[in-house]
C-alpha positions as CSV (number, residue, x, y, z in Angstrom):
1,X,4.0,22.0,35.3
2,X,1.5,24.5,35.6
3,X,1.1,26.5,32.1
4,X,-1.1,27.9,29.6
5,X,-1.3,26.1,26.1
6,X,-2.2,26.7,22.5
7,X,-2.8,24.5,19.5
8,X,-1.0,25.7,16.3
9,X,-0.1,24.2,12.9
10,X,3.1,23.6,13.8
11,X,2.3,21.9,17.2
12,X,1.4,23.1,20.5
13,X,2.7,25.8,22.6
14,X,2.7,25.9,26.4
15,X,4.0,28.9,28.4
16,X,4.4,27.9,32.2
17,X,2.2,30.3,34.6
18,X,5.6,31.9,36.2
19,X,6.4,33.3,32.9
20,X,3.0,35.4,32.4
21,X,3.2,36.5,35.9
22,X,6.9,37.4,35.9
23,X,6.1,39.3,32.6
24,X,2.5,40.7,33.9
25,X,4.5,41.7,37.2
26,X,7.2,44.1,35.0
27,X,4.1,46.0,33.2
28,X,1.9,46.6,36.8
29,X,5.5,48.0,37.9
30,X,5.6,50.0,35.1
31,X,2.3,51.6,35.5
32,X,2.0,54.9,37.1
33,X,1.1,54.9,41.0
34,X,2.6,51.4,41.7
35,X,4.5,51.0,44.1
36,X,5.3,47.2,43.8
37,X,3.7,43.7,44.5
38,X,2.3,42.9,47.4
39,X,3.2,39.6,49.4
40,X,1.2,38.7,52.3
41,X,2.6,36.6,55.3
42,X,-0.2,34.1,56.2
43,X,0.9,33.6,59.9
44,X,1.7,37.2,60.8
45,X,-1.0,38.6,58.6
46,X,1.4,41.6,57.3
47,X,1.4,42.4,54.0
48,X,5.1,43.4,53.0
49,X,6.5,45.1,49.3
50,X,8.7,42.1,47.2
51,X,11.6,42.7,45.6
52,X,11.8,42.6,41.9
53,X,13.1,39.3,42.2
54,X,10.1,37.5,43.9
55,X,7.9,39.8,42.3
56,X,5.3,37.1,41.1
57,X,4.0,36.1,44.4
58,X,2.0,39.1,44.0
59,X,0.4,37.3,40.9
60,X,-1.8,35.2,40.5
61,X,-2.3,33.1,37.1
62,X,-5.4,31.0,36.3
63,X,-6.7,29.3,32.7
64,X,-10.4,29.1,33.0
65,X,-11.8,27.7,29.4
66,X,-8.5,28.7,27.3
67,X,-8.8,32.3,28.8
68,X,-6.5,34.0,31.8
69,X,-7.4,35.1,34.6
70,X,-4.8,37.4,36.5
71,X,-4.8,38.4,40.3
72,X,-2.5,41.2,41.4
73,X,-1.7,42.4,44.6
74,X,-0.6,45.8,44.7
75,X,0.8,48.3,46.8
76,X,0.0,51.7,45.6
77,X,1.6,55.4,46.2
78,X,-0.3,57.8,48.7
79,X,-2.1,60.8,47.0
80,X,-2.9,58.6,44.2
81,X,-6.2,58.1,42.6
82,X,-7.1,54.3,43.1
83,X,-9.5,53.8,40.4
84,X,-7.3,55.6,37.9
85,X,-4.5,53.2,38.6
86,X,-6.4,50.5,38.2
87,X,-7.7,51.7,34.9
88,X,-4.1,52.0,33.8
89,X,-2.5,48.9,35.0
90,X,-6.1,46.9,33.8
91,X,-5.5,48.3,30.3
92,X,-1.5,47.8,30.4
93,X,-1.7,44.3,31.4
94,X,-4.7,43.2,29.1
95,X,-3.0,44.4,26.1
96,X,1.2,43.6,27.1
97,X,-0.3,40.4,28.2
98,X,-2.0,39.4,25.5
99,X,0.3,40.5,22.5
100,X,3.1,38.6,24.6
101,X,1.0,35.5,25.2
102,X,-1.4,35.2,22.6
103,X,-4.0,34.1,25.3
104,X,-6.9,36.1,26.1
105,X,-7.6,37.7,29.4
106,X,-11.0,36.8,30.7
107,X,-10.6,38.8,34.2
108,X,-8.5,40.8,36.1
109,X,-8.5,40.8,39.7
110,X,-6.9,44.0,41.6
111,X,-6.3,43.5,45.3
112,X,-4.8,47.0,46.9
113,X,-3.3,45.7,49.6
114,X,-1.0,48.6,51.1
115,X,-0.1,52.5,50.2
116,X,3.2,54.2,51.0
117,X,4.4,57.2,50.0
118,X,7.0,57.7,47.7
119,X,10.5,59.6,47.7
């Protein structure tokens, strides 16, 4: 099993890495100007949206010295500013994340890997 751990009084405390991406996953959605996750087929080399249901393929979840590290890849909406959304969902993650957790984000990686346009 692949988690994230912390030492309390009481014991220790492990949250698997499926959890934190399934819960990092719902507050990128949330953030303005994205679209979804993106999941990218190895042997076609297509990058495709996921469904809210497989949505943490488009996460990635590390522990590097007791601190996350969180890689997303995005598929943003046409017209929008990049950097602006990035901004956003940095600073919705980073502090969901870590209220939710109690882990610390060292890093967070944003990989835009497709735009649509939205209805």
């Amino acid at each position: 099993m692949k988690g994230s751990s912390m030492n309390t009084h009481m014991g220790k405390i492990v949250v698997h890495n499926e959890v934190i991406a399934q819960y990092a996953g719902g507050v990128a959605v949330e953030c303005f100007g994205i679209v979804g996750m993106a999941g990218v087929s190895v042997k076609d080399g297509l990058v495709k949206l996921l469904k809210m249901d497989s949505i943490t393929r488009g996460i990635s979840v590390a522990l590097h010295q007791n601190k996350l590290i969180l890689d997303f890849h995005v598929i943003v909406a046409y017209g929008v500013s990049i950097l602006a959304v990035a901004d956003n969902l940095i600073s919705n993650v980073k502090y969901k994340v870590e209220e939710f957790t109690g882990i610390e984000i060292e890093k967070i990686n944003i990989y835009v890997d497709g735009v649509r346009v939205i209805d």
